[in-house]
N, C-alpha and C positions, 0 to 999 in steps of 0.2 A: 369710187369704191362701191362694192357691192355690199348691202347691210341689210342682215334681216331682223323684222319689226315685229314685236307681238306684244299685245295688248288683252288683258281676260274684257274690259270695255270699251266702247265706242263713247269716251268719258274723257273728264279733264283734258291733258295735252295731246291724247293719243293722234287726234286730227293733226293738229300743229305741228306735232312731231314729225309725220309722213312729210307732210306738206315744206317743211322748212331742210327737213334731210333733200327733197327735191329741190329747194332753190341752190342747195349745197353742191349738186351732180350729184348725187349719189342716186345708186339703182337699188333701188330696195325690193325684199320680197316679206309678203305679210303674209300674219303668222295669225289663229284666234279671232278674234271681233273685228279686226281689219281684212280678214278673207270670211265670205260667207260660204265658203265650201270646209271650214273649220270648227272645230270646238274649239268654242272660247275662253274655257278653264284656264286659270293662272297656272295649274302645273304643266298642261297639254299644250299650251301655247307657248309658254316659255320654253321648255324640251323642245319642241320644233324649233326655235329660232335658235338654240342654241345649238342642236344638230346640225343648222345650216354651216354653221362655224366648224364646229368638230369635224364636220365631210367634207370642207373645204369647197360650198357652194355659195360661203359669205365670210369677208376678212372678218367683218366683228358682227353683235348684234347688239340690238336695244330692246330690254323687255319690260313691261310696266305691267302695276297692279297696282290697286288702291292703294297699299300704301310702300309698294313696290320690295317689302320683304320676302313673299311667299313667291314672287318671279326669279328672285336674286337666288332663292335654296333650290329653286327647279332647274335653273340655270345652272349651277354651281354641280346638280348631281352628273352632269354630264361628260365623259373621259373630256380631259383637255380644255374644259373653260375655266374662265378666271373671270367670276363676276364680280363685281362693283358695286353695290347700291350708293348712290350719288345723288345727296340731296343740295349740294353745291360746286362751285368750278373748282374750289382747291382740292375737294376730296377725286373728284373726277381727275383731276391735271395727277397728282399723285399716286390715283391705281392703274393708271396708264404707265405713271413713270416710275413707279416703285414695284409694283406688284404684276407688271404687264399684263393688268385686265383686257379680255379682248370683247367681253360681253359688258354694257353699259345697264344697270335698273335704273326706272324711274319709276315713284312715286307720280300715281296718277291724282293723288287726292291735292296734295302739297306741292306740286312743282309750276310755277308760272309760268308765263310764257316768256317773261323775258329772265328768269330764271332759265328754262329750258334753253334758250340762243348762249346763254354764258357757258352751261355743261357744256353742251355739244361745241362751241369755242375751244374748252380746254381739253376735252376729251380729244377732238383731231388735230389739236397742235401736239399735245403730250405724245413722249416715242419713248421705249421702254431703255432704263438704264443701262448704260454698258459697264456701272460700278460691279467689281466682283464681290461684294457682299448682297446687293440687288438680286445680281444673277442667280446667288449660290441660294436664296430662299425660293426664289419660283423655279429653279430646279429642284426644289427639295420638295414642293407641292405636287411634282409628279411625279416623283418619287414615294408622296405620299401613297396615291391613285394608285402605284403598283405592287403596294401591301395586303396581304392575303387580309383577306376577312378572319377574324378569329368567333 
């Protein structure tokens, strides 16, 4: 699976995270402090990784920031994502499965490393419900998106 990564530091798990989404197959593209041809800002970084998603140049992403909030509202402004902040595998395993998150935050200050192997565990087992009350809320999320600004 292709997944793009962005990170506003070269801090906490952000190495571990490339490095173990590699042992995983996965082909990643970085996004901020993991590419040196970027701005490493948490809102510029996170919008690129989450653009990759929305253009359909990445099935999901992963975006961190210190304390991985301000990645999750950067991510979140973008048509069509569904971020996550996920500071453990249940909450992760359930906005996969409840909410069909396609973009994962992490917390760069708080997340361990073997904390991190458990997300990312439940994150690509989890597949989005096929229950029709599931469905009829994240339909209604873009349904939100297509409300006129007042």
């Amino acid at each position: 699976m292709r997944i793009s990564v962005a990170a506003d530091e070269y801090a906490g798990v952000a190495g571990e995270l490339v490095a173990e989404l590699g042992r995983r197959g996965h082909d990643t593209i970085l996004h901020g402090a993991l590419s040196e041809a970027e701005r490493d800002d948490w809102a510029w970084a996170s919008e690129a990784a989450a653009r990759d998603v929305a253009e359909g140049r990445a099935e999901q992403a992963i975006v961190c920031c210190w304390t991985g909030t301000g990645a999750s509202i950067a991510a979140n402004k973008v048509h069509g994502v569904r971020a996550a902040l996920c500071a453990d595998a249940s909450t992760a395993s359930g906005a996969r499965t409840w909410n069909d998150a396609n973009v994962l935050a992490l917390s760069l200050r708080s997340t361990s490393q073997a904390e991190l192997r458990e997300i990312l565990d439940a994150w690509f087992a989890g597949a989005p419900s096929e229950d029709a009350d599931d469905r009829a809320n994240v339909e209604h999320l873009a349904a939100i998106e297509r409300w006129p600004l007042t």
